[in-house]
C-alpha positions in Angstrom: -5.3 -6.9 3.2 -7.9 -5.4 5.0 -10.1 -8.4 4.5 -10.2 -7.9 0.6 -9.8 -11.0 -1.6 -8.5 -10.4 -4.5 -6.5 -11.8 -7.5 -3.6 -9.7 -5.4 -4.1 -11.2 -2.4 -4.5 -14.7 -3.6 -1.1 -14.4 -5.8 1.1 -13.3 -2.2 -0.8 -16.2 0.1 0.3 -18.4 -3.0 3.9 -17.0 -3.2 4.2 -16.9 0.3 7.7 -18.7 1.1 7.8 -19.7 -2.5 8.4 -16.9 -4.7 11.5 -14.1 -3.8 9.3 -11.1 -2.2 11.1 -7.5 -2.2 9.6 -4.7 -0.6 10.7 -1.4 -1.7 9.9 1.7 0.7 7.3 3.7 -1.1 5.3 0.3 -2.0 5.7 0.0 2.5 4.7 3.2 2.3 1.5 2.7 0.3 0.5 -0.5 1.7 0.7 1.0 5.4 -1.5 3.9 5.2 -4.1 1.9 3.8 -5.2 -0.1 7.2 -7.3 1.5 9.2 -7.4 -0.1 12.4 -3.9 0.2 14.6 -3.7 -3.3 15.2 -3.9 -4.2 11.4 -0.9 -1.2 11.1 1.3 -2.9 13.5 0.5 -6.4 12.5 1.3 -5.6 8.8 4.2 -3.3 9.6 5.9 -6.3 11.8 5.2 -8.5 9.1 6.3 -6.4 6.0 9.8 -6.0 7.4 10.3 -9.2 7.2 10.8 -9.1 3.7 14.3 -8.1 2.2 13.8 -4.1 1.7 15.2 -1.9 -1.1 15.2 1.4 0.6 14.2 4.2 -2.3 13.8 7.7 -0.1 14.2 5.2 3.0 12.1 2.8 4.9 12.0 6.1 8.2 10.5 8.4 5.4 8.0 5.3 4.4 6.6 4.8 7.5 6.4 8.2 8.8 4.8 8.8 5.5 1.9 6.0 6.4 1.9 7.4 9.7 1.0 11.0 8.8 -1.5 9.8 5.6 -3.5 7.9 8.2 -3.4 10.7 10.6 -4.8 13.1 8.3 -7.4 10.3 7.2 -8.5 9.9 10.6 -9.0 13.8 10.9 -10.9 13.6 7.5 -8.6 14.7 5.0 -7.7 13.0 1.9 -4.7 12.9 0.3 -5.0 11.6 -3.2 -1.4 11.4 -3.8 1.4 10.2 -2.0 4.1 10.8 -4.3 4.1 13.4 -7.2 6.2 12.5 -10.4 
């Protein structure tokens, strides 16, 4: 993601159509906000809900969740946590 190789990334290109992927909403959530660039948002975001989805608060919270993260980002504010426990 992002360009990044990783032991991550190389594990999901490997699993790719192979291995059962689930995405759950807050793990949407946290991969989302992390692109910077629109395009890379809407690419991943098209591509992410391809997967079968568990829906935890709810894939509208997810996403509106990214949305505002990278808006605040983008205005130079930092979240450090998305979710509190």
């Amino acid at each position: 993601m992002n360009g990044k190789k990783s032991n991550k990334t190389d594990w999901l290109d490997a699993a790719l159509g192979i291995e059962p992927i689930i995405i759950g909403d807050i793990i949407l959530a946290e991969v989302l906000q992390g692109f910077q660039a629109d395009k890379d948002f809407k690419t991943a975001k098209r591509l992410l809900l391809e997967f079968p989805f568990i829906e935890m608060p709810g894939q509208e919270i997810a996403i509106k969740s990214a949305m505002n993260y990278r808006k605040l980002r983008r205005k130079g504010i930092t979240v450090r946590k998305t979710l509190k426990p």
